[in-house]
MIVOGU-550856 format. One record per residue: residue in one letter; x, y, z of N, C-alpha, C, CB in turn. Coordinates in Angstrom, 1 decimal, decimal comma. Glycine has a CB too. Layout:
! MIVOGU-550856
+------+--------+--------+--------+--------+--------+--------+--------+--------+--------+--------+--------+--------+
: pagu :   n_xx :   n_yy :   n_zz :  ca_xx :  ca_yy :  ca_zz :   c_xx :   c_yy :   c_zz :  cb_xx :  cb_yy :  cb_zz :
+------+--------+--------+--------+--------+--------+--------+--------+--------+--------+--------+--------+--------+
:    A :      X :      Y :      Z :      X :      Y :      Z :      X :      Y :      Z :      X :      Y :      Z :
...
+------+--------+--------+--------+--------+--------+--------+--------+--------+--------+--------+--------+--------+
***
This chain:
! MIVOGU-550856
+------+--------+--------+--------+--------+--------+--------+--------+--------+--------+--------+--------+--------+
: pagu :   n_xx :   n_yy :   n_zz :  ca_xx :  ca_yy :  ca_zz :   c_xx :   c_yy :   c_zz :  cb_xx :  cb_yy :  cb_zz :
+------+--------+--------+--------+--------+--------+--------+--------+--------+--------+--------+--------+--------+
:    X :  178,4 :  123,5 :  124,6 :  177,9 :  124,9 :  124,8 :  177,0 :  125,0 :  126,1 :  177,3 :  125,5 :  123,6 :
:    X :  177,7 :  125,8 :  126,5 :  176,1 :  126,2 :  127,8 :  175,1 :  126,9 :  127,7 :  176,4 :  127,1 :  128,9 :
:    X :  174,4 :  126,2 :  128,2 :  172,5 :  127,1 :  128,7 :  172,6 :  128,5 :  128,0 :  172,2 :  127,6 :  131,0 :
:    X :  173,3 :  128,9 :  129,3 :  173,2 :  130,7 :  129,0 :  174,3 :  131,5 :  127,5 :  173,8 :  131,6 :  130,9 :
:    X :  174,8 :  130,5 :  127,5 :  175,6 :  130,8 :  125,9 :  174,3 :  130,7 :  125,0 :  176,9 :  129,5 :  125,2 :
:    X :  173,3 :  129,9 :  124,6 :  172,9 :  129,5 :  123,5 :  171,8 :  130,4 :  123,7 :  172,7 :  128,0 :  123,1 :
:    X :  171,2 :  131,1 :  125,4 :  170,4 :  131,8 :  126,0 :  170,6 :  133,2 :  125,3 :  170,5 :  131,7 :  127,4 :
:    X :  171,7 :  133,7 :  125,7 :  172,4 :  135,0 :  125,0 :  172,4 :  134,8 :  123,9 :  173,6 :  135,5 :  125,2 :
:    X :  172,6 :  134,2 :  123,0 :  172,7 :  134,0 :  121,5 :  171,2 :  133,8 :  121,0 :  173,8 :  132,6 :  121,1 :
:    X :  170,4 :  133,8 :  121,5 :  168,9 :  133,1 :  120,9 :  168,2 :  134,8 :  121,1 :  167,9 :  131,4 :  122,2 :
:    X :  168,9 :  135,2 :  122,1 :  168,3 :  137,1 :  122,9 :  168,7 :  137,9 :  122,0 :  169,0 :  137,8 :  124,6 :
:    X :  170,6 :  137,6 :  121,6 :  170,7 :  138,6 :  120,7 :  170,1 :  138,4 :  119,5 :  171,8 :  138,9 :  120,5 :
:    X :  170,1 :  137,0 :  118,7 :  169,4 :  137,5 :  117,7 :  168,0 :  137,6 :  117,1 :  170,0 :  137,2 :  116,9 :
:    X :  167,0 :  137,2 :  118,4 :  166,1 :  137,8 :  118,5 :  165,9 :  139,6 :  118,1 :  165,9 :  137,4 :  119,5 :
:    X :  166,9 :  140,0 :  119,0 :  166,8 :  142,0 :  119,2 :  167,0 :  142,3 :  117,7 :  168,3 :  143,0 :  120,3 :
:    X :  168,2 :  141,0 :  117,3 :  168,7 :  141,8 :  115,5 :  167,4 :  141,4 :  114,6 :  170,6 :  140,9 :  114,5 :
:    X :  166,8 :  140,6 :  115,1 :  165,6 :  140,4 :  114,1 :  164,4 :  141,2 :  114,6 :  165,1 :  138,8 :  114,0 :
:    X :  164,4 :  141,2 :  115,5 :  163,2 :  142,0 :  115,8 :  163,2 :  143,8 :  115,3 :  163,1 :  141,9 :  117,6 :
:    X :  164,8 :  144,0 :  115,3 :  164,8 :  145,3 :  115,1 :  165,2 :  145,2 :  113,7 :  165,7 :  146,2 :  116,0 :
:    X :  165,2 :  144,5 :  112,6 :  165,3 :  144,2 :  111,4 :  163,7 :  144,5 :  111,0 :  166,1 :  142,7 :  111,1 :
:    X :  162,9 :  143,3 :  112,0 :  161,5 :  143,5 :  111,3 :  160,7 :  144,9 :  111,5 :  160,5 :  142,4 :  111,7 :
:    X :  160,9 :  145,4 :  113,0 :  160,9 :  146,4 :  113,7 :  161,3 :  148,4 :  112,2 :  162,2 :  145,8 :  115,1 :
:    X :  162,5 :  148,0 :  111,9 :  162,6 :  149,2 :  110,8 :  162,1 :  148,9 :  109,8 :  163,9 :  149,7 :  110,3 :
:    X :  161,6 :  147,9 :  109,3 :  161,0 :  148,0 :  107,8 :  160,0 :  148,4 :  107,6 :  160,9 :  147,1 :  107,1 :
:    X :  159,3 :  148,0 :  109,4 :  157,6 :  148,7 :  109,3 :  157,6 :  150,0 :  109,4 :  156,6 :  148,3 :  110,5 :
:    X :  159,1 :  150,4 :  110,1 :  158,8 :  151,8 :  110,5 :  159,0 :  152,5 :  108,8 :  160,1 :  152,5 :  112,0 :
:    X :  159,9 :  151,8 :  108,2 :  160,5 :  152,3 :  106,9 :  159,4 :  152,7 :  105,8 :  161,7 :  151,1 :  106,4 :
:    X :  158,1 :  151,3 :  106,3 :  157,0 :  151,2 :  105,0 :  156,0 :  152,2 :  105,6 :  156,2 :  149,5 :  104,7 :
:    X :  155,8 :  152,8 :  106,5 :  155,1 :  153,8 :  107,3 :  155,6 :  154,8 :  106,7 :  155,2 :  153,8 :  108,8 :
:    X :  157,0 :  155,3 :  106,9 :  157,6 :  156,5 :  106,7 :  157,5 :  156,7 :  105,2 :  159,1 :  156,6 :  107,3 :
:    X :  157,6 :  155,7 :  104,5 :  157,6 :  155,7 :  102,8 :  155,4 :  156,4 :  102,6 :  158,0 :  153,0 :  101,9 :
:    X :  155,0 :  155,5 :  103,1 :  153,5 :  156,0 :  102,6 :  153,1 :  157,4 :  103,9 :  152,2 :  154,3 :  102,8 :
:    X :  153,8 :  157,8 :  104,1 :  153,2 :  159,1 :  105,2 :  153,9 :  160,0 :  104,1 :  153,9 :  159,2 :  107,2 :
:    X :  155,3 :  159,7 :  103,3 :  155,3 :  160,6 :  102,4 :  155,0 :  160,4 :  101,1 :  156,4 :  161,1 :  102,4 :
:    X :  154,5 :  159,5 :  100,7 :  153,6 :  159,2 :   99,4 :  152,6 :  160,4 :   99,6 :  152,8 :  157,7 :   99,4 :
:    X :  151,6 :  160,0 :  100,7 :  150,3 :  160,9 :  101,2 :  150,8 :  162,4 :  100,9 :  149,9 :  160,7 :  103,0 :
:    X :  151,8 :  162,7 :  101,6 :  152,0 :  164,1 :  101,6 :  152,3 :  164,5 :  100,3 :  153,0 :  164,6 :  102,6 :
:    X :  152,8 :  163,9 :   99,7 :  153,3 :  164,0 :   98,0 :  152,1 :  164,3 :   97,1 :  154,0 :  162,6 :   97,4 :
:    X :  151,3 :  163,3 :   97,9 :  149,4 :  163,5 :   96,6 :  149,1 :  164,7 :   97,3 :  147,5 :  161,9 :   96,8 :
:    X :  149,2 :  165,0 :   98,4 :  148,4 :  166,7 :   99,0 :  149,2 :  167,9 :   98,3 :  148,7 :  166,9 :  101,0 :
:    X :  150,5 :  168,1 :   98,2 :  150,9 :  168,9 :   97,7 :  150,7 :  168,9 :   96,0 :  151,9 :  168,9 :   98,3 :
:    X :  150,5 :  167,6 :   95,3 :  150,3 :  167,3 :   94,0 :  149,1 :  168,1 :   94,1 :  150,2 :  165,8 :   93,5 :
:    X :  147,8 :  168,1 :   94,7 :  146,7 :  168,2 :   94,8 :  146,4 :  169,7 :   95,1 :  146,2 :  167,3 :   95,7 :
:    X :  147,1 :  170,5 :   95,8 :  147,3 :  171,6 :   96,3 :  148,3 :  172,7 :   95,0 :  148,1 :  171,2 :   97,8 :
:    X :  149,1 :  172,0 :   94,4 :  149,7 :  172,7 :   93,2 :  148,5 :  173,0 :   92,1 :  150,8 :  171,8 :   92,5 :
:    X :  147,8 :  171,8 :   91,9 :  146,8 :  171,9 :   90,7 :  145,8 :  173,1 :   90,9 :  145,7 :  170,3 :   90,5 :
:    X :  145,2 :  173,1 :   92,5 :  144,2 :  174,1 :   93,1 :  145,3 :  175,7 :   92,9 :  143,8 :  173,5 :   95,2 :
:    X :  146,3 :  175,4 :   93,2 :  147,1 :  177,0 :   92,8 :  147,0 :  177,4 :   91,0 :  149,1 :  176,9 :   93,3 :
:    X :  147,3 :  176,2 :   90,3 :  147,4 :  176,6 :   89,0 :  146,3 :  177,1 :   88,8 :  147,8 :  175,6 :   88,1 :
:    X :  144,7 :  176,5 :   89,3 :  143,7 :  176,9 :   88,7 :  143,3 :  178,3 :   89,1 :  142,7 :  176,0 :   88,9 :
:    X :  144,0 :  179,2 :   89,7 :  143,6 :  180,5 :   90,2 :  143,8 :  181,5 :   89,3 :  144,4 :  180,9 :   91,3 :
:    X :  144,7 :  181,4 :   88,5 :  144,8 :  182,7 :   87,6 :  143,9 :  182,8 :   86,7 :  146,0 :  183,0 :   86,9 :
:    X :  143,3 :  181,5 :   86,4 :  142,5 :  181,4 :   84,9 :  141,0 :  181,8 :   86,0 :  142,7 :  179,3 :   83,7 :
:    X :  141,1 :  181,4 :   87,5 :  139,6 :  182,1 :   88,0 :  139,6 :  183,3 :   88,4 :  139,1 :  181,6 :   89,1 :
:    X :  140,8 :  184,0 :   88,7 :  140,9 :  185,4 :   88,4 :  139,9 :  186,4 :   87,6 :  141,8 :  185,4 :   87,9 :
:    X :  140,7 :  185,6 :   86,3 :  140,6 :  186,0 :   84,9 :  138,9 :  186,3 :   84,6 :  141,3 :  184,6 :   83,9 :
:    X :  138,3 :  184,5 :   84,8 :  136,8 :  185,1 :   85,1 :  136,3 :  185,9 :   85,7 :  136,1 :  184,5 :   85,5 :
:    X :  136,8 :  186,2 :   87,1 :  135,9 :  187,0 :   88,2 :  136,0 :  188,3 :   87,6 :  136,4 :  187,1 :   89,8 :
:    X :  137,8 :  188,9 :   86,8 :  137,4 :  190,2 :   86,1 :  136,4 :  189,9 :   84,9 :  138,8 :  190,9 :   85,5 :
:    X :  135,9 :  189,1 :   84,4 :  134,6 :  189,3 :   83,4 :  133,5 :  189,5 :   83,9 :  134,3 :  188,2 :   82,8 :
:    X :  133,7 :  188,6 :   84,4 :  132,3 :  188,4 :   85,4 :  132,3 :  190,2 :   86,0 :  132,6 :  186,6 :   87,1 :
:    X :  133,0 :  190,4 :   86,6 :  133,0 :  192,1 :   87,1 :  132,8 :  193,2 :   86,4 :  134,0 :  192,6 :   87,5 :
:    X :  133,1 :  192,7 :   85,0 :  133,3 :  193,6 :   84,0 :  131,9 :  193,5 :   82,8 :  134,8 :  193,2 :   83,3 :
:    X :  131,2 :  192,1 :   83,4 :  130,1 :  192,2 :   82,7 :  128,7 :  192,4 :   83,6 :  130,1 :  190,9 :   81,7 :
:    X :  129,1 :  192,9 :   85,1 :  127,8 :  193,0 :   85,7 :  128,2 :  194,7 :   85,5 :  127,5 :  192,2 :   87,4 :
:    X :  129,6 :  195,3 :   85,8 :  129,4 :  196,7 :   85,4 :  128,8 :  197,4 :   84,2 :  130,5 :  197,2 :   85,5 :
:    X :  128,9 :  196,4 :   83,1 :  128,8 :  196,8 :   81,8 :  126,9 :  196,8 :   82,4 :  129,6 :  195,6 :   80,3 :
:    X :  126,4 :  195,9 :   82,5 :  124,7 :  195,6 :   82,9 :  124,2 :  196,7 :   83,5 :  124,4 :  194,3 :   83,9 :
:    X :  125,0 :  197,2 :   84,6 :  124,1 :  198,2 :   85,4 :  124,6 :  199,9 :   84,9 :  124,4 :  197,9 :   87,2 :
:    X :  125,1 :  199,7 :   83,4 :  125,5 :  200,9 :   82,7 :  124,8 :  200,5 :   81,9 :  126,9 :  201,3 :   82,4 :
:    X :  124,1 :  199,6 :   81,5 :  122,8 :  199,1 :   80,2 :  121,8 :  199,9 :   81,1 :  122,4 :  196,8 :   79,9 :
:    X :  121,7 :  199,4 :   82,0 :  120,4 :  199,5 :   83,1 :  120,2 :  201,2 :   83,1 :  120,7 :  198,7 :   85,0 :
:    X :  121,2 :  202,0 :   83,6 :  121,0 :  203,3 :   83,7 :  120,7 :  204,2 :   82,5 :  122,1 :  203,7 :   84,3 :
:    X :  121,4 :  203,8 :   80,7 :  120,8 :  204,4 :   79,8 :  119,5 :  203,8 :   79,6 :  121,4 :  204,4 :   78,7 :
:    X :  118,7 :  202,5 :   80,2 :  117,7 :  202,5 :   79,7 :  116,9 :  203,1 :   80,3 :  117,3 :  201,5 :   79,4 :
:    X :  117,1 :  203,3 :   81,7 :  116,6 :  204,2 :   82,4 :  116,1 :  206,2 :   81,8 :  117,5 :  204,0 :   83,4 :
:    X :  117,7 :  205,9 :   81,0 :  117,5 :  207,8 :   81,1 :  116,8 :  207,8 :   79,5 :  119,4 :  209,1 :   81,1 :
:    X :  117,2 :  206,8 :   78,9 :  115,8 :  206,7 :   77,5 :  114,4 :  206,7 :   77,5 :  115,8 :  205,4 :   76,9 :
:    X :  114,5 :  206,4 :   78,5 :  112,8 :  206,2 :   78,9 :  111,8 :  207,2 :   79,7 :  112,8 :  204,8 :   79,8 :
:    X :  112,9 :  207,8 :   80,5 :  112,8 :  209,6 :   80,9 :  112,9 :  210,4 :   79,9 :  113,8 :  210,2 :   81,8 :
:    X :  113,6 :  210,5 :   78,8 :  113,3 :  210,6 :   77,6 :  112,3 :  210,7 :   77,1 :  113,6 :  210,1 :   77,1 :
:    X :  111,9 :  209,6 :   76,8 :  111,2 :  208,8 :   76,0 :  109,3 :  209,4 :   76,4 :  111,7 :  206,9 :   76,5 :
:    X :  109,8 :  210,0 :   77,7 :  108,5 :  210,2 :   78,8 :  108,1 :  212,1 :   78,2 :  109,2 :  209,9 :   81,1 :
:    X :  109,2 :  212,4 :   78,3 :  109,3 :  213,9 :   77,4 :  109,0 :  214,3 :   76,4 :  110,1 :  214,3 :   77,1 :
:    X :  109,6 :  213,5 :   75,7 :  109,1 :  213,7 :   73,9 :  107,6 :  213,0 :   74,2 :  110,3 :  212,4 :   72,5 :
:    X :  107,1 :  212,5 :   74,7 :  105,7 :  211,8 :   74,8 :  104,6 :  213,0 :   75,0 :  105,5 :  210,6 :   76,1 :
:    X :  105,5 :  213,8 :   76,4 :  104,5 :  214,7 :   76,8 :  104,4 :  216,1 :   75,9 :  105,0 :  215,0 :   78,3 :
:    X :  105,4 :  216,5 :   74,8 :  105,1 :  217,3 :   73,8 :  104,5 :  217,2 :   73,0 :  105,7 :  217,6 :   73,4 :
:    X :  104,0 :  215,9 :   72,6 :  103,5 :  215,5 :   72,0 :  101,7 :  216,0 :   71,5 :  104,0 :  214,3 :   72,4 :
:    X :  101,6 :  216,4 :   70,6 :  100,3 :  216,8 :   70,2 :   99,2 :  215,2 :   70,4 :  100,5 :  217,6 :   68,4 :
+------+--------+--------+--------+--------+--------+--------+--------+--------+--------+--------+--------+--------+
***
């Protein structure tokens, strides 16, 4: 066999190995870049699920500061009241 026979044969299968080892890295990259994106969107579903049940609070929470400043205003007019009946008072 000649030089440049065993030359070309050592080149090519260098390239087939190289591009053997060459896709697996690219393959184990491409596998964990969509792992990652898989935990973000896992992570991003959970944050959506938790919205309706925080909704749900904020109407309480809304519904119990309106109810407060409707406490606040009869105590207010009780006590203007309260200031009336005082002043008839013998």
């Amino acid at each position: 066999m000649e030089p440049s026979t065993i030359i070309t044969f050592l080149v090519g299968a260098a390239a087939i190995l190289g591009g053997f080892v060459g896709g697996r890295q690219t393959t184990k990259a491409q596998a964990d870049a969509i792992n990652a994106m898989r935990n973000t969107i896992d992570e991003q579903q959970r944050i959506i699920d938790t919205i309706p049940a925080m909704r749900a609070r904020i109407e309480l929470l809304e519904s119990l500061v309106t109810q407060r400043a409707n406490v606040e205003r009869v105590i207010e007019i009780v006590t203007r009241i309260e200031e009336k009946v005082d002043d008839f008072t013998p």
